[in-house]
C-alpha positions as CSV (number, residue, x, y, z in Angstrom):
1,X,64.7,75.8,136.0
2,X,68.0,76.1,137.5
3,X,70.7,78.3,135.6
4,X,74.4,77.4,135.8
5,X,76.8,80.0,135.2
6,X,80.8,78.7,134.9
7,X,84.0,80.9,135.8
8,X,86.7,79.7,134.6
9,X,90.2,81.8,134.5
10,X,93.9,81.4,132.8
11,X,96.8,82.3,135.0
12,X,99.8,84.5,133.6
13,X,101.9,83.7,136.7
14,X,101.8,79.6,136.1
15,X,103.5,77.5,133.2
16,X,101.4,74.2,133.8
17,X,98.0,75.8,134.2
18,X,94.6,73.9,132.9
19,X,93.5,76.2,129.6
20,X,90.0,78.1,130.0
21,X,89.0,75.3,127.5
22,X,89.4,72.5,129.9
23,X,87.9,74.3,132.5
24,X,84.5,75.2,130.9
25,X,84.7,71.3,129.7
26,X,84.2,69.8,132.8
27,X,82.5,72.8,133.8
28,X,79.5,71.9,131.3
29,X,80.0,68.3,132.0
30,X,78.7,69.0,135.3
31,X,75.9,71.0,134.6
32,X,74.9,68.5,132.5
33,X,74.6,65.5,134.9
34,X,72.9,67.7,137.3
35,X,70.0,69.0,134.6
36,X,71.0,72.5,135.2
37,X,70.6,75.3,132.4
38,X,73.6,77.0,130.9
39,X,74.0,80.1,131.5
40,X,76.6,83.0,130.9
41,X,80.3,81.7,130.5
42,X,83.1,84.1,132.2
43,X,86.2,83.5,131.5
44,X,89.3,85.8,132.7
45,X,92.6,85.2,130.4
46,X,96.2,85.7,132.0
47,X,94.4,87.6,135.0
48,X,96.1,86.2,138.3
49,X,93.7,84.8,141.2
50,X,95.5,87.0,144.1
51,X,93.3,89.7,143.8
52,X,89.9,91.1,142.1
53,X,91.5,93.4,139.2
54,X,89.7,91.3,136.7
55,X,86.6,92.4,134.5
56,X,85.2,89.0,133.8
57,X,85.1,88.1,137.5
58,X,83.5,91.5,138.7
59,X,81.0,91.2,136.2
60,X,80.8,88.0,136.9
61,X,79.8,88.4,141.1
62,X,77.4,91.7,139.7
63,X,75.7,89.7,137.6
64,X,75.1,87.0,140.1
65,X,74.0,88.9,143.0
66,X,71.1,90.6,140.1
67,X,70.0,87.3,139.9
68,X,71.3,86.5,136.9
69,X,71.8,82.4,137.7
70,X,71.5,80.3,140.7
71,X,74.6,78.2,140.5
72,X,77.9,79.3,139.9
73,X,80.4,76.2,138.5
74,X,84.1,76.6,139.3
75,X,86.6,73.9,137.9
76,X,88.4,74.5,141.5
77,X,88.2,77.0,144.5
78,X,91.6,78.4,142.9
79,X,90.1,79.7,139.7
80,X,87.5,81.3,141.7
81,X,90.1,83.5,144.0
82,X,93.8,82.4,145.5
83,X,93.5,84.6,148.5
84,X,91.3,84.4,151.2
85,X,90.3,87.2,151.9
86,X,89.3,88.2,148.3
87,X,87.4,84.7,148.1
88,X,85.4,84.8,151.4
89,X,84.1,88.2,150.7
90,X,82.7,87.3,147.1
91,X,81.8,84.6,148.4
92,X,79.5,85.5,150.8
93,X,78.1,88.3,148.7
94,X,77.0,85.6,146.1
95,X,75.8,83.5,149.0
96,X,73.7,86.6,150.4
97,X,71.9,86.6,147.1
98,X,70.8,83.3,147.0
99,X,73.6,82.0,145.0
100,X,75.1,78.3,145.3
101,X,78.8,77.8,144.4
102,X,80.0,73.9,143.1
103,X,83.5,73.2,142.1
104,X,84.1,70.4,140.6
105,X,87.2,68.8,141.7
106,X,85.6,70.0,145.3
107,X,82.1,70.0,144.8
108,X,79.8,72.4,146.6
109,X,80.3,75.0,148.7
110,X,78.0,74.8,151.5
111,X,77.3,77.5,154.0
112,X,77.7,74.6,157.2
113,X,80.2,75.1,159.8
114,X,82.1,72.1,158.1
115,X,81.9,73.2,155.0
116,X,83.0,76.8,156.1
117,X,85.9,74.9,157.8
118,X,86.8,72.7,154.6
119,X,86.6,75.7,152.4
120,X,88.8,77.8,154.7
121,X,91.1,75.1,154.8
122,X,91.4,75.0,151.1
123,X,91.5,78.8,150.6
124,X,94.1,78.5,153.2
125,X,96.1,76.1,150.8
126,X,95.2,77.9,147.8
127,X,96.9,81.5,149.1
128,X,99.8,79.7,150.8
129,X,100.9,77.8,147.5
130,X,100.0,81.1,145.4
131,X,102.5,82.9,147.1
132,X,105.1,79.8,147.3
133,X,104.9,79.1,143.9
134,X,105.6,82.7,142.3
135,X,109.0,82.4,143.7
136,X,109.7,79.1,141.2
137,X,107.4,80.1,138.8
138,X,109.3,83.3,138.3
139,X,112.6,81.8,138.2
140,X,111.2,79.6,135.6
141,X,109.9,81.8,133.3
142,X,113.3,83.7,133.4
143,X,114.9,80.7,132.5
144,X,112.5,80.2,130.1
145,X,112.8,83.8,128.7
146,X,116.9,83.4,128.7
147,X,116.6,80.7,126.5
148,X,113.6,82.4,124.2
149,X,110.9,80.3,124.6
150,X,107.7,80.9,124.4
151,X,106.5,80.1,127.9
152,X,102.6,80.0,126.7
153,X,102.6,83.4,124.6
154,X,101.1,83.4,121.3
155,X,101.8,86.2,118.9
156,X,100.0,86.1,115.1
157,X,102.2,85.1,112.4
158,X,104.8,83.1,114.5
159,X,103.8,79.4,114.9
160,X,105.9,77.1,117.9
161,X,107.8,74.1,117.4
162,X,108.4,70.7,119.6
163,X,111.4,72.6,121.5
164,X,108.6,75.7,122.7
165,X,110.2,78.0,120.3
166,X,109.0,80.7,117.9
167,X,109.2,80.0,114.3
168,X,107.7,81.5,111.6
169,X,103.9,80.6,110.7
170,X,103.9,79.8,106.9
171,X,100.3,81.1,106.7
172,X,100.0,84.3,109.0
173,X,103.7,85.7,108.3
174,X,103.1,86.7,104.9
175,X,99.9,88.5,105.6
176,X,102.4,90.1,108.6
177,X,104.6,91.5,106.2
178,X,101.6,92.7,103.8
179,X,100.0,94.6,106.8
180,X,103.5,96.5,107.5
181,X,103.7,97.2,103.5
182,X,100.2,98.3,103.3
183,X,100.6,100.8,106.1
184,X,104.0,102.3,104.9
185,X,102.1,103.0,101.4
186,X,99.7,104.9,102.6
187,X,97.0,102.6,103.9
188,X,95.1,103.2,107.5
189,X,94.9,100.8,110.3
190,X,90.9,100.6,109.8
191,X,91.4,100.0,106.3
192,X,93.7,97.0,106.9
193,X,91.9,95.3,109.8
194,X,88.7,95.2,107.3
195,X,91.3,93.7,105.0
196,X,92.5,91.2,107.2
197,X,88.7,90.5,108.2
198,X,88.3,90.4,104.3
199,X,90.6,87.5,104.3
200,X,89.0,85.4,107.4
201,X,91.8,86.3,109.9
202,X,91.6,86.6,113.9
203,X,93.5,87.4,116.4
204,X,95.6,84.7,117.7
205,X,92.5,84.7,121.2
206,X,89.9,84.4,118.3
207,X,88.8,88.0,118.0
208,X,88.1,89.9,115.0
209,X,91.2,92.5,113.9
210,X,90.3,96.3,114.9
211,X,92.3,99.0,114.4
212,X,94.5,99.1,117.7
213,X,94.8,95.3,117.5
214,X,96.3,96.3,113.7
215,X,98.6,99.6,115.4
216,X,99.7,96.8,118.3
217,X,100.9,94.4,115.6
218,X,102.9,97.3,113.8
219,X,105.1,98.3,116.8
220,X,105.7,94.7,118.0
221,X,109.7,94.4,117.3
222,X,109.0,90.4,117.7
223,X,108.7,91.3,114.0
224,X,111.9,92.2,113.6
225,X,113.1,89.2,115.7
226,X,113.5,90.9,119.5
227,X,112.7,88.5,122.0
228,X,111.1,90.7,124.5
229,X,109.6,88.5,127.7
230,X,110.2,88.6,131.8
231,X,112.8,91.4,131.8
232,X,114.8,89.5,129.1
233,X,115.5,90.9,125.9
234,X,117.1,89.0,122.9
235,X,118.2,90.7,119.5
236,X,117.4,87.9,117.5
237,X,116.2,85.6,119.9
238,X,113.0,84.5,117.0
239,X,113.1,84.5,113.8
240,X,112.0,87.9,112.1
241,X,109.6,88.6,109.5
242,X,109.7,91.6,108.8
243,X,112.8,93.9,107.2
244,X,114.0,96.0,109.6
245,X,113.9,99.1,107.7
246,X,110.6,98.4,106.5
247,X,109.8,98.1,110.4
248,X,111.2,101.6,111.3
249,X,109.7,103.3,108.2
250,X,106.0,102.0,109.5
251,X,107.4,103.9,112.9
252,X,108.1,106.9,111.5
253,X,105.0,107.0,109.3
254,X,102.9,106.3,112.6
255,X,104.7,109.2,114.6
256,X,103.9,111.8,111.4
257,X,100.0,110.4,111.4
258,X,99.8,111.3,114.8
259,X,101.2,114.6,114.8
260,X,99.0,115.2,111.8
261,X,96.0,114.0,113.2
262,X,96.9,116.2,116.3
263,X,97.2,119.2,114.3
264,X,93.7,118.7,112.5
265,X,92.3,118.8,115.6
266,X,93.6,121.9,116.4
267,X,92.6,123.3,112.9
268,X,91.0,121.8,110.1
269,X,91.3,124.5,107.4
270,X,93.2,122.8,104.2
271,X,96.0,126.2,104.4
272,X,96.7,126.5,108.0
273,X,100.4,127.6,108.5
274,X,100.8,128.6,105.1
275,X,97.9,131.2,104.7
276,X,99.3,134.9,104.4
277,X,97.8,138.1,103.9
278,X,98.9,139.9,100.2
279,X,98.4,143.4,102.2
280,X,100.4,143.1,104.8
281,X,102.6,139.8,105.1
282,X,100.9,138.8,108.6
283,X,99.6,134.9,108.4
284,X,95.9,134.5,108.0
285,X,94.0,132.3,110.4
286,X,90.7,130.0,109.5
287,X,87.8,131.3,111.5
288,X,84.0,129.9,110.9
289,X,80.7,131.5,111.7
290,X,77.4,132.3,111.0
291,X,75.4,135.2,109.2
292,X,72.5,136.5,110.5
293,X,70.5,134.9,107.9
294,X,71.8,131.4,109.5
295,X,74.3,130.3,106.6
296,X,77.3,128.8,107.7
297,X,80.8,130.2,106.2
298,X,84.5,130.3,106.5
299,X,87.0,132.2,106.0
300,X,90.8,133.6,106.5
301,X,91.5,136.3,108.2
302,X,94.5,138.8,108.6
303,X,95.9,138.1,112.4
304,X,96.5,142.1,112.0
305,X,93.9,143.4,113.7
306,X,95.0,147.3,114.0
307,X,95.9,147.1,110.3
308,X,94.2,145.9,107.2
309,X,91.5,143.5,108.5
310,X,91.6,141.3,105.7
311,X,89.2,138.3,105.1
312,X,88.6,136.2,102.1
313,X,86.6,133.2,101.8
314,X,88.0,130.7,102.8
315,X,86.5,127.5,100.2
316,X,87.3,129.7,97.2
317,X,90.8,130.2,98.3
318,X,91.3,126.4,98.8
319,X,89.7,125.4,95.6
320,X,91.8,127.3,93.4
321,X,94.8,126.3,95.3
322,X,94.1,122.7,95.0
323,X,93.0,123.3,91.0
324,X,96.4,124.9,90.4
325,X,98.2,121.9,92.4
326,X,96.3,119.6,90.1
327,X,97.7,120.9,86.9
328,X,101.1,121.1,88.7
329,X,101.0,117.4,89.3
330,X,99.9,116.4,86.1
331,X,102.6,117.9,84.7
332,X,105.0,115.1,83.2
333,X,108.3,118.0,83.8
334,X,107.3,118.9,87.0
335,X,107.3,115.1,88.1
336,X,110.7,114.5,86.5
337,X,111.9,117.2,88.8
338,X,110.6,115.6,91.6
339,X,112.2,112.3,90.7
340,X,115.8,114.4,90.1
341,X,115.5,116.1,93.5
342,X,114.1,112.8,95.4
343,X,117.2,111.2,93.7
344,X,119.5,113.8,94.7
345,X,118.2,113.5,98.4
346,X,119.0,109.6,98.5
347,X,122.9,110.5,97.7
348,X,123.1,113.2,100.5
349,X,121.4,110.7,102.5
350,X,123.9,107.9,101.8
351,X,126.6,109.8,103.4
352,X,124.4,109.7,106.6
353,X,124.2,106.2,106.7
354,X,127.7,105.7,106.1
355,X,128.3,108.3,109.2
356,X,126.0,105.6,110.9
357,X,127.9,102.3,109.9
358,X,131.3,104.3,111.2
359,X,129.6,105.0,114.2
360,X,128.4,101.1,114.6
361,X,131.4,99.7,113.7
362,X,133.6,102.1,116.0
363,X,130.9,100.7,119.3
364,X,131.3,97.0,118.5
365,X,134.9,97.6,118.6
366,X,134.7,99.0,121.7
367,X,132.4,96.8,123.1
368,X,134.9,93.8,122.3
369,X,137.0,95.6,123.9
370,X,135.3,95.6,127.4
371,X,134.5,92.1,126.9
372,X,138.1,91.3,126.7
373,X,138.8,93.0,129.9
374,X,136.7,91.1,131.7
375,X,138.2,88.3,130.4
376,X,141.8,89.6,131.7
377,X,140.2,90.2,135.4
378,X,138.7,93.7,135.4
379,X,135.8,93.6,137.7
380,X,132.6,93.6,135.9
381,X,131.3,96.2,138.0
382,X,133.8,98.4,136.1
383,X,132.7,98.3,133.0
384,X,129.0,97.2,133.4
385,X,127.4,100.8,132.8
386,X,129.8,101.8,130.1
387,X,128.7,98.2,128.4
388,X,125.5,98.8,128.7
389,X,125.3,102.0,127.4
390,X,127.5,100.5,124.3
391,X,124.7,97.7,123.9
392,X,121.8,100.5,123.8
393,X,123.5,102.8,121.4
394,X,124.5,99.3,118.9
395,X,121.0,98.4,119.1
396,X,120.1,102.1,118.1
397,X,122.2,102.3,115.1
398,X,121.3,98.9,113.9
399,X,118.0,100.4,113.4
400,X,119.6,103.4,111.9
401,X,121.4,102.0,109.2
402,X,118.8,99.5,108.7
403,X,116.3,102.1,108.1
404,X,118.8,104.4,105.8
405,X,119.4,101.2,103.8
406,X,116.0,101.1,102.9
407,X,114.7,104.4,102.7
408,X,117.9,105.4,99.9
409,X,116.9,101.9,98.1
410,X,113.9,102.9,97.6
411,X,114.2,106.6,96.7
412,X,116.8,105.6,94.3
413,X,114.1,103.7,92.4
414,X,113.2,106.5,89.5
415,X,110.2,104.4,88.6
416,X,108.7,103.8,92.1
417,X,109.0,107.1,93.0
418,X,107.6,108.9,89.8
419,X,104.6,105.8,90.4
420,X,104.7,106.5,94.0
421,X,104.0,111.0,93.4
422,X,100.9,109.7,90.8
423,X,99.6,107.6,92.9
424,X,99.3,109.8,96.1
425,X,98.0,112.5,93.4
426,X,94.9,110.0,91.9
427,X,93.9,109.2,95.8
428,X,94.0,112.3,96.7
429,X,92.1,113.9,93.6
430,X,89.4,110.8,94.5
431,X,88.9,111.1,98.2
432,X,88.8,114.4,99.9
433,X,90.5,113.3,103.1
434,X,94.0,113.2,101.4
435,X,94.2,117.5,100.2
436,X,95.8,117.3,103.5
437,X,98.5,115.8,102.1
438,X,98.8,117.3,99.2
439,X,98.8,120.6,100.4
440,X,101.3,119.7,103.3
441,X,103.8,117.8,100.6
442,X,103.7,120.8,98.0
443,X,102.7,124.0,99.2
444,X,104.7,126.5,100.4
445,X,102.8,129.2,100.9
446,X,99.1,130.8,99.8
447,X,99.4,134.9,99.6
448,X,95.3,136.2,99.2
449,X,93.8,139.8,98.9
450,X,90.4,140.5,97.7
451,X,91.4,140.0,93.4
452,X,94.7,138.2,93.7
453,X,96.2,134.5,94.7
454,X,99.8,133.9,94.5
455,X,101.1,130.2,95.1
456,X,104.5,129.2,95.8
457,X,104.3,125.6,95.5
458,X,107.5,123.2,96.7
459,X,108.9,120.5,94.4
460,X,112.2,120.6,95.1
461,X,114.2,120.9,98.7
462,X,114.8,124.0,97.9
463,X,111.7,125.8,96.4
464,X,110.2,128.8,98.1
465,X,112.9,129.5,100.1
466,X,114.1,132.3,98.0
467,X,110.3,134.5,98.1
468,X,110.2,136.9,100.5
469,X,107.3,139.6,100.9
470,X,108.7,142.3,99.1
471,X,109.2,139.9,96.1
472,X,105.9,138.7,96.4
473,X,104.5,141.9,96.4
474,X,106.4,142.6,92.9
475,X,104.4,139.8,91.7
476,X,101.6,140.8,92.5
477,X,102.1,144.3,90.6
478,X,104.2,143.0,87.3
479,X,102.4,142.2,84.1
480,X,101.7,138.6,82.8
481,X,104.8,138.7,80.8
482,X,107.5,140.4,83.6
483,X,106.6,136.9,86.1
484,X,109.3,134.5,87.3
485,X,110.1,131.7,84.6
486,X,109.2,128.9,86.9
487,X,106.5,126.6,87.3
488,X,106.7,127.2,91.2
489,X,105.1,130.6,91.7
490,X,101.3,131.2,90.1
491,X,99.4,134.1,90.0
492,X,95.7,133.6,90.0
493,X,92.6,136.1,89.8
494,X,90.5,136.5,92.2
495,X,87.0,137.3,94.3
496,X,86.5,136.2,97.1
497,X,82.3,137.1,97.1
């Protein structure tokens, strides 16, 4: 029995190249007139042929020199390698181990003095109109990319039209703008690429959704309708399916995951940063470690070594903190005091974006401006830096305002943000992975001895801010009755065991 292996490989450099699909056709085609077995198919996808930087090729001559087929089908010597060195060297290791190589618009290989000289001859060609043709090819895709085509790319939720343009996919571009909403509300990339595997999506190659495929789609500003190809960029050069401040929001969220995430790493005690020590005002650090008996604990302890020494446990401390946060946010006043000061944020902020809009309006003045005086004869090298520099801050504050725009729209929305402070309460009170957000959003700072707790939580901008130790101290010592009115500060029993 005779196994067939096929190679077959899509060129990113070429605008009228066979697809893999036609390739493996024929491929199969063959190995079916000549009785052969199929064997593995390796296929290569916008990998150029001028050198060996491609995983499905070097797995493919590894594989083949381990015995894995006897024949190795090539649509044409090109697909195999486009420069002759490259080609005779893989070649001949295959060879070595017993391999045969058929192409099918040149048939086989042999290892004859003419058929060394016919396939040197052709390698010959192959390298020569390699290197000829990436001159024109590269023109063309510029002019291509000038004119926002799509040149061969495929991007999920964007369809293409007679002309070779981007347009929106009526299927794929809702589930798009569902994947940036998703995110923005709190959802993870995992958790949408099950979702999209939920709904029977794949990637535009055919490949399931992961994760990165999921972050990938979320930074890709095609969304937002920039035509990004060759060295050519277009604002608006596709149509885009996604708001733009929705777009930057989904940014902004993925920049303050990361940081998060980066800081868990570092410490993955719920009160980190906001621990501090009810002797002595020092911050309290999480430390774990184990008894001699073998039990595993954790606590926080007083970074003043030369003074008080202070440790208390460390789960007891976080589950009365997160108890008292629970009762805070359940608390129908203290949520319409977040709504007032969320609302009283989106005014300051509207001043911001108006600062913003100034700013655009004053640069697209300007930047008329320098258009005009190249139409009165200035020399464009005059002006080209300061232009460009014009264009990249435009483009900037077009995200800016867009951004603004809908960040105050939506935290003027009373009802979406008192539904938006319940909802991140319920998930978090139902999976454990979210305290850290609670904690981050709310608390201000956790002061622990041995029998006392005090919490300052934050509600408002400007809760917290007015504690300092001394004062903390006093409420530590005053009765029940002498405490500070407000809902902010709590005083809690405790021991730590």
């Amino acid at each position: 029995m005779t196994i067939a292996a096929i190679y077959a490989r899509f060129s990113s450099d070429r605008q009228r190249d066979e697809s893999i699909e036609i390739q493996v056709e024929h491929c199969e085609a063959l190995i079916e007139r000549e009785g052969w077995t199929l064997g593995e198919i390796y296929t290569d996808y916008a990998k150029t042929g001028t050198n060996d930087k491609r995983p499905s090729f070097k797995r493919c001559i590894e594989d083949g020199k381990a015995g894995a087929y006897d024949v190795l089908v090539i649509y044409k010597l090109d697909r195999f390698a486009r420069n002759v060195e490259i080609s005779r060297r893989y070649k001949r290791e295959l060879r070595d181990a017993g391999v045969r190589i058929v192409s099918v618009r040149e048939g086989e290989q042999r290892d004859t003095p003419d058929g060394l000289l016919q396939e040197g001859m052709g390698e010959l060609f192959a390298e020569y109109y390699s290197r000829n043709l990436s001159v024109v090819v590269r023109d063309g895709i510029r002019k291509n990319a000038e004119n926002c085509k799509a040149s061969g790319r495929r991007i999920f939720g964007f369809a293409v039209d007679a002309s070779d343009h981007f347009v929106e996919d009526e299927v794929q571009a809702p589930i798009v703008r569902r994947a940036f909403e998703l995110y923005f509300s709190g959802r993870s990339s995992n958790q949408i690429s099950e979702w999209m595997a939920d709904l029977g999506f794949l990637t535009k190659r055919g490949n399931s959704w992961s994760p990165k495929a999921v972050l990938n789609m979320l930074t890709n500003e095609a969304y937002i309708g920039v035509y990004d190809y060759a060295g050519v960029r277009v604002e608006g050069g596709m149509p885009a399916i996604v708001d733009r401040g929705l777009f930057m929001a989904v940014q902004e969220q993925m920049r303050l995951r990361k940081e998060s995430k980066r800081k868990n790493v570092v410490n993955d005690f719920l009160l980190t940063d906001r621990m501090f020590c009810l002797e002595c005002g020092k911050p309290m650090c999480g430390t774990s470690g184990t008894s001699h008996t073998g039990k595993k604990y954790s606590y926080y302890g007083c970074v003043n070594k030369d003074g008080c020494k202070l440790r208390v446990n460390a789960d007891n401390v976080e589950d009365a903190v997160l108890e008292e946060l629970s009762k805070l946010l359940h608390d129908e006043q203290t949520i319409d005091d977040m709504v007032a000061s969320v609302v009283e944020y989106a005014r300051e902020q509207q001043s911001m974006t108006d600062m913003y809009r100034e700013e655009l309006s004053d640069c697209l003045s300007r930047k008329n401006n320098l258009i005009k005086s190249l139409e009165e004869g200035i020399p464009a090298s005059a002006v080209r830096d300061a232009l460009t520099a014009l264009e990249d801050r435009i483009e900037e504050l077009e995200g800016l305002v867009a951004f603004e725009d809908f960040k105050v729209e939506k935290l003027r929305d009373e009802d979406s943000i008192r539904s938006f402070v319940r909802e991140i309460v319920d998930r978090a009170e139902k999976d454990p992975a979210k305290e850290n957000l609670l904690i981050s959003t709310f608390v201000k700072a956790v002061y622990a001895n041995k029998e006392t707790i005090i919490v300052v939580f934050k509600v408002s901008g400007d809760d917290g801010d007015r504690y300092d130790f001394e004062e903390i101290k006093a409420i530590e010592n005053a009765n029940p009755a002498e405490l500070p009115s407000s809902d902010r500060v709590r005083k809690l029993n405790f021991w730590s065991g």
